[in-house]
N, C-alpha and C positions, 0 to 999 in steps of 0.2 A: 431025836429030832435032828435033821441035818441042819446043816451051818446057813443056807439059802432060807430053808423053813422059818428059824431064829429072824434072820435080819427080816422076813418078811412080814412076821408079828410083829416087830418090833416099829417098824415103816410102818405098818399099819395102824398102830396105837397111836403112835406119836401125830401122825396126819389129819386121823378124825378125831384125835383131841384137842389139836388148835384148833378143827373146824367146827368142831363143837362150843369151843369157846367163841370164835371166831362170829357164827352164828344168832350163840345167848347175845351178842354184845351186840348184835345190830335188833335184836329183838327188842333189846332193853333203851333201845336209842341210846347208846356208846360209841361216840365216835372218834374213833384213832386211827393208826394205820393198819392195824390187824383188822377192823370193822369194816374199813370200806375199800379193801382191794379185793378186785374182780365182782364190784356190784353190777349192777345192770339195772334199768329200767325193765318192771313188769308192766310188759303192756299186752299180756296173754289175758284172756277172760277164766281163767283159771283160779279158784279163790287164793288167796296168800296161802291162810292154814295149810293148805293140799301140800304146798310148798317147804313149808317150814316142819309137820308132823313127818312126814313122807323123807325129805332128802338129809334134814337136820335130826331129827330126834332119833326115827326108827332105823333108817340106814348109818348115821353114826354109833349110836351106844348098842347097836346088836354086834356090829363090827368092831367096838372096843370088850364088850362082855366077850363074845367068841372069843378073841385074843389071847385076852387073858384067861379062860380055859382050855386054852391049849398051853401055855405056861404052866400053869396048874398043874394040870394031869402026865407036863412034861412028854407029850403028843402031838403030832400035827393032826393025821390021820383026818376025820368027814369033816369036822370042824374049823380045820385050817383051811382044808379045799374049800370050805362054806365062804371064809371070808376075801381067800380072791374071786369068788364067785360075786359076792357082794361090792367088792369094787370094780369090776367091770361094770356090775351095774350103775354103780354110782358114775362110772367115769358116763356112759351111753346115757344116763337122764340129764347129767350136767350138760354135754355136748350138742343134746334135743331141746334143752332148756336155752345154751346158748346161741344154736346158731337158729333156731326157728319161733321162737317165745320171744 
């Protein structure tokens, strides 16, 4: 695994696991400075859950799982390229969630 590969699991763990936490805490009604930077009023007719299953659960912990089996298997190879693929996505849903939702 090259040295860019590494830092780039590593950025990526660390990112969707505060956001992951970041997430739980607004779910749980937690409010601190981690919970409520970059909130935003939902004023899309789109239901929450869509919101919360979709950009918190499913696109964070496949992006942490992925990760961390590329660690594992000590490989970048489909799996690494999976999860910059996954955060482009995430950046393009966040970007459509931010500036038109």
């Amino acid at each position: 695994m090259k040295t860019w590969q590494r830092y780039w699991l590593y950025a990526a763990v660390t990112f969707f696991s505060i956001h992951l936490v970041r997430d739980l805490m607004q779910d749980l009604r937690i409010h601190n400075i981690l919970s409520n930077t970059l909130v935003k009023q939902d004023l899309s007719k789109t239901p929450s859950w869509y919101w919360q299953v979709f950009n918190t659960y499913l696109i964070g912990t496949s992006e942490i799982l992925l990760a961390l089996y590329c660690f594992k298997k000590r490989r970048f190879g489909f799996a690494g390229f999976l999860t910059i693929a996954i955060a482009i996505l995430f950046i393009v849903v966040w970007l459509f969630y931010w500036i038109f939702l």
